[in-house]
N, C-alpha and C positions, 0 to 999 in steps of 0.2 A: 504493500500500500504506500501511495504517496503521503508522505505527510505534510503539514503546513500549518505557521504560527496562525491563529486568528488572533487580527488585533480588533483595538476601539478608536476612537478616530479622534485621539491625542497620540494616537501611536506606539503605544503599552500592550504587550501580548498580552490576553486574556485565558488564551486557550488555545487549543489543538483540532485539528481535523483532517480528517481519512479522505482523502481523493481516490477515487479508482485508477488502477493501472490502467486499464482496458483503455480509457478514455483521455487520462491527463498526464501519461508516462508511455508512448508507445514510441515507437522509431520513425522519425520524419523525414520524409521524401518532398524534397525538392521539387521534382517533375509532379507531383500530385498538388502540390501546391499550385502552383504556376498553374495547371488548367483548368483550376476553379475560380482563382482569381481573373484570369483571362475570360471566361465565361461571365463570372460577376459582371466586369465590364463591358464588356461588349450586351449584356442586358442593360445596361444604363446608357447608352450611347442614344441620343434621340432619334438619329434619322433622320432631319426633319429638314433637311438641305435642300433646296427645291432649286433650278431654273424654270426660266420661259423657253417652252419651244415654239416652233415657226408658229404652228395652231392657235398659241397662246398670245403673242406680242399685239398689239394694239395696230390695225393699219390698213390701208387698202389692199384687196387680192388686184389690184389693176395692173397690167403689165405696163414695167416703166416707160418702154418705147419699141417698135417695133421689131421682129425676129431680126431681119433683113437689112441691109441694101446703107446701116451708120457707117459699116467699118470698126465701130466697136464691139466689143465684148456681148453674147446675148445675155439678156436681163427678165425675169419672171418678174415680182410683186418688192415693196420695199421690204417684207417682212423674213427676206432669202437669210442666209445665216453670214454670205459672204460682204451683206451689207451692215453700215454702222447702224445699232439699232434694233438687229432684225436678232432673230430667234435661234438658242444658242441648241447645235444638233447633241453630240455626247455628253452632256451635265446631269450632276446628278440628280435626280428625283425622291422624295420619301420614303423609302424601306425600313424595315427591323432588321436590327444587326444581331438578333438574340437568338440563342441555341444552347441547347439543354448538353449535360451528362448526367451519367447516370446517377440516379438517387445514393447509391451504395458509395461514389466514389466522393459526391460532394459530402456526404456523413465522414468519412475519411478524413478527407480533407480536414474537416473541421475539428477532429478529434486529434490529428499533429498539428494541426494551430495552435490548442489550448497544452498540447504536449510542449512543443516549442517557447510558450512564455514560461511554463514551469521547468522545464530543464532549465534555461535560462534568467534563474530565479528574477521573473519580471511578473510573477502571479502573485498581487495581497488579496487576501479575502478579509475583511472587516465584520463585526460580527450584526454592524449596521449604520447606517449615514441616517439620523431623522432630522429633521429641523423642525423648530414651531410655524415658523413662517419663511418663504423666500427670499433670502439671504445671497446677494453673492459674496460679501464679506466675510461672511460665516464661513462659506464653504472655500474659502482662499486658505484659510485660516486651518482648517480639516488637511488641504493640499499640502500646505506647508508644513507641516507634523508629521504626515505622512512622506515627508518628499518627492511629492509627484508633481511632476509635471504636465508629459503628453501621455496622455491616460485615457482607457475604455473603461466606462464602470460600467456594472451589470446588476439590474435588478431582479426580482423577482415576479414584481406586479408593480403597478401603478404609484409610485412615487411623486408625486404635482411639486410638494415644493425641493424637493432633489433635483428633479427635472429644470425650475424653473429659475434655481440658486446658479445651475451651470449652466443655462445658455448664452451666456453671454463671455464664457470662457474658448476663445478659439481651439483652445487645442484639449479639451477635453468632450466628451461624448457617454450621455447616459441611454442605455438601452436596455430594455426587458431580453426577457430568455429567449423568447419565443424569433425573436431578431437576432440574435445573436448569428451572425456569418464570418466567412474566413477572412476576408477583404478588412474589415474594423478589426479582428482579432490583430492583424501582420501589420496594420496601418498605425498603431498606438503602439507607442515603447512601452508601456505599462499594460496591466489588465488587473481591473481587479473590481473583485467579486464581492458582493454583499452575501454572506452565510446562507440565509436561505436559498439564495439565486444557485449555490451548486445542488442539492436536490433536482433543481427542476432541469438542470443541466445533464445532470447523469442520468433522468430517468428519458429527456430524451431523446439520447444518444444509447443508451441501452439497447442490444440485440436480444 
């Protein structure tokens, strides 16, 4: 079993707790990593890059002058792509950049993410962040005790004034279990865990 100090958020060990090997001490693979985060990404990409093609540009179908008989170049509608103006032929359009793997591999993945901050002793679990009301003083105040920095916390459920003490901290990030992905685990130099929030971690990740 993994083990780990539970502190309190003056940063004084309280207590101790059991991690699962299966889950938060396995062998990390680089390549498994890499194409879940690439995946991650490329689901976020919007797509959303449009041109004008000829059909679309604003303008007369008139042909400019006639086939024959100028000596110049022949000429269709202003709307041609070889005129200034006109409608652009190969640009991109709106698509989805997103594509799946397989469920088994992204569960992987995510179980040498969480293996990777605790080999890398960069896992604190606390054994809770409350506040009476939203604070970001407060919670600067929790950081610096803690010595954290760039940090992922993780809850369990619904925390409003946790959530609401940090957002206006750039480089920290609070999310529930149920969110919990690979991409925020590798992206924060820190991770760390609110006590209840590994429960619901390990059961669902559990085989």
């Amino acid at each position: 079993m993994a083990v780990v100090d539970v502190q309190n958020m003056a940063g004084d060990k309280v207590s101790q707790i059991d991690l699962s090997d299966s889950i938060f001490n396995i062998e990390v693979k680089s390549e498994v990593l890499h194409e879940v985060v690439k995946m991650q990404l490329a689901c976020r990409r919007a797509g959303t890059a449009s041109v004008k093609r000829r059909s679309d540009v604003k303008g007369s179908t008139r042909k400019l002058y006639r086939q024959k008989g100028t000596g110049r170049a022949r000429r269709g509608d202003i709307k041609s792509p070889v005129m200034r103006g006109g409608g652009v032929v190969f640009g991109p359009k709106p698509k989805s950049y997103a594509y799946s793997v397989p469920k088994k591999v992204r569960r992987l993945a995510l179980k040498m993410a969480l293996s990777s901050k605790f080999q890398d002793k960069e896992l604190i679990v606390l054994n809770s962040m409350d506040f009476d009301t939203p604070k970001t003083k407060k919670f600067l105040d929790v950081m610096n005790a803690l010595k954290l920095e760039n940090v992922l916390i993780v809850t369990s459920g619904e925390n409003e004034n946790l959530e609401l003490s940090s957002r206006n901290v750039a480089s920290v990030k609070v999310m529930r279990t149920e969110g919990l992905n690979v991409y925020d685990v590798l992206k924060y130099q820190s991770l760390l865990l609110l006590e209840p929030s590994v429960s619901g971690i390990e059961g669902r990740l559990s085989e």
